[in-house]
ZAMARGU-4260 file (C-alpha; in steps of 0.2 Angstrom, whole numbers, plus 5000, padded with zeros to 4 digits):
<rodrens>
0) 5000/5000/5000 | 5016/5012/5003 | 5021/5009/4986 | 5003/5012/4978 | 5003/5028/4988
5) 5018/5034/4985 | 5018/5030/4964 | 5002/5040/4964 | 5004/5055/4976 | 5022/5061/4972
10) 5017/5063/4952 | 5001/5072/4958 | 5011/5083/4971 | 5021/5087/4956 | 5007/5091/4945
15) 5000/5104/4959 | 5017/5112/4958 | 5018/5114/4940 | 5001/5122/4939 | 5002/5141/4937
20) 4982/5141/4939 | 4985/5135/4957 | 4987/5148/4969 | 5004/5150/4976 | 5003/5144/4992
25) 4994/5126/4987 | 5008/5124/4973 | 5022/5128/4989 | 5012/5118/5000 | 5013/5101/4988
30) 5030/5104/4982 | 5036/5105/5000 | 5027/5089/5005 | 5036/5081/4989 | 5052/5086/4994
35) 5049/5078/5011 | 5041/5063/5004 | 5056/5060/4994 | 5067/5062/5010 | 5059/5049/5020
40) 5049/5039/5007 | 5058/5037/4991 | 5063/5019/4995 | 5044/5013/4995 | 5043/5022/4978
45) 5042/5006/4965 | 5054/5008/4950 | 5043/5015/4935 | 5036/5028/4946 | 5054/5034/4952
50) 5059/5034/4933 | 5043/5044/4928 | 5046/5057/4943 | 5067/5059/4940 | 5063/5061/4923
55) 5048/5075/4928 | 5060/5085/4941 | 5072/5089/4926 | 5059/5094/4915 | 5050/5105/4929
60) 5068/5116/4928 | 5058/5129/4917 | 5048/5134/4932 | 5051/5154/4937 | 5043/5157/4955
65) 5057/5152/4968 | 5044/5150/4981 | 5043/5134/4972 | 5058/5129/4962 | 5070/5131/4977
70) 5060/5115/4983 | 5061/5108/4965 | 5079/5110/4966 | 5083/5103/4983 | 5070/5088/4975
75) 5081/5083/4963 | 5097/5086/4976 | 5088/5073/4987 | 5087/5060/4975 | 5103/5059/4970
80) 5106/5057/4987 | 5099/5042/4986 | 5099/5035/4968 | 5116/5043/4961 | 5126/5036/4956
85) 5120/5018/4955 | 5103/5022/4947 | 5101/5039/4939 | 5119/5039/4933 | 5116/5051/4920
90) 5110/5065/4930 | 5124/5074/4928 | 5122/5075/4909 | 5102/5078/4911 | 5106/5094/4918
95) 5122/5100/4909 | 5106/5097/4893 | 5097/5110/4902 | 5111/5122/4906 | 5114/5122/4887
100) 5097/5130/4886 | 5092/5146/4879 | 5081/5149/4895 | 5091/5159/4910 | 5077/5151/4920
105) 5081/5134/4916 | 5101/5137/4918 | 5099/5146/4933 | 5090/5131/4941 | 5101/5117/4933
110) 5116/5127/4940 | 5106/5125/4955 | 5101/5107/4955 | 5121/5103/4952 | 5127/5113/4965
115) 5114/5105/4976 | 5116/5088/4971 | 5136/5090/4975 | 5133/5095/4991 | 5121/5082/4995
120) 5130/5067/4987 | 5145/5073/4998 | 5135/5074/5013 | 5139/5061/5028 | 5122/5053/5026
125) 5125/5051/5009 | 5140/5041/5010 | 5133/5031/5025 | 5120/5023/5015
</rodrens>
């Protein structure tokens, strides 16, 4: 039941992030409880739906309010911690893609996202598990 929960409510907290139409306080809320969901859930997360939502993080780089993509960022940081560099090796090249991009948006949060990532795959809880 963790699984099911988790494949269906992360996508959806994503998709409430994304929306422009959502007031900014709802899409802070669910990209907030997504971050945190990936801190302490990600491992009852089944392997399609991890794909799916790596895969959705990157894409979601094009997002301008920081209210939300400072989460997005530290998302994406989180799950390298746990899935780099066994899992979602390429990563790295994902978002050196999106730093090539035309957008200053999308290469500021890329350059982010890296930063981000370093300093959470070189964390101590990073390299204990």
């Amino acid at each position: 039941e963790r699984e099911s929960t988790g494949n269906e409510l992360l996508p959806a907290l994503l998709q409430v992030a994304h929306a422009p139409e959502v007031p900014i306080g709802m899409r802070v809320l669910a990209v907030v409880t997504l971050k945190n969901l990936i801190d302490t859930r990600w491992e009852d997360v089944g392997a399609g739906a991890k794909e799916s939502l790596r895969s959705a993080l990157v894409r979601s780089l094009h997002i301008r309010a920081p209210e939300v993509s400072d989460h997005l960022v530290l998302c994406i940081a989180f799950v390298c911690r746990k899935d780099f560099p066994d899992v979602w090796s390429k990563v790295i090249v994902d978002l050196l893609v999106v730093l090539q991009s035309s957008s200053i948006v999308e290469c500021h949060n890329a350059a982010r996202a890296l930063t981000e990532t370093v300093k959470e795959v070189r964390s101590p809880a990073a390299r204990a598990s």
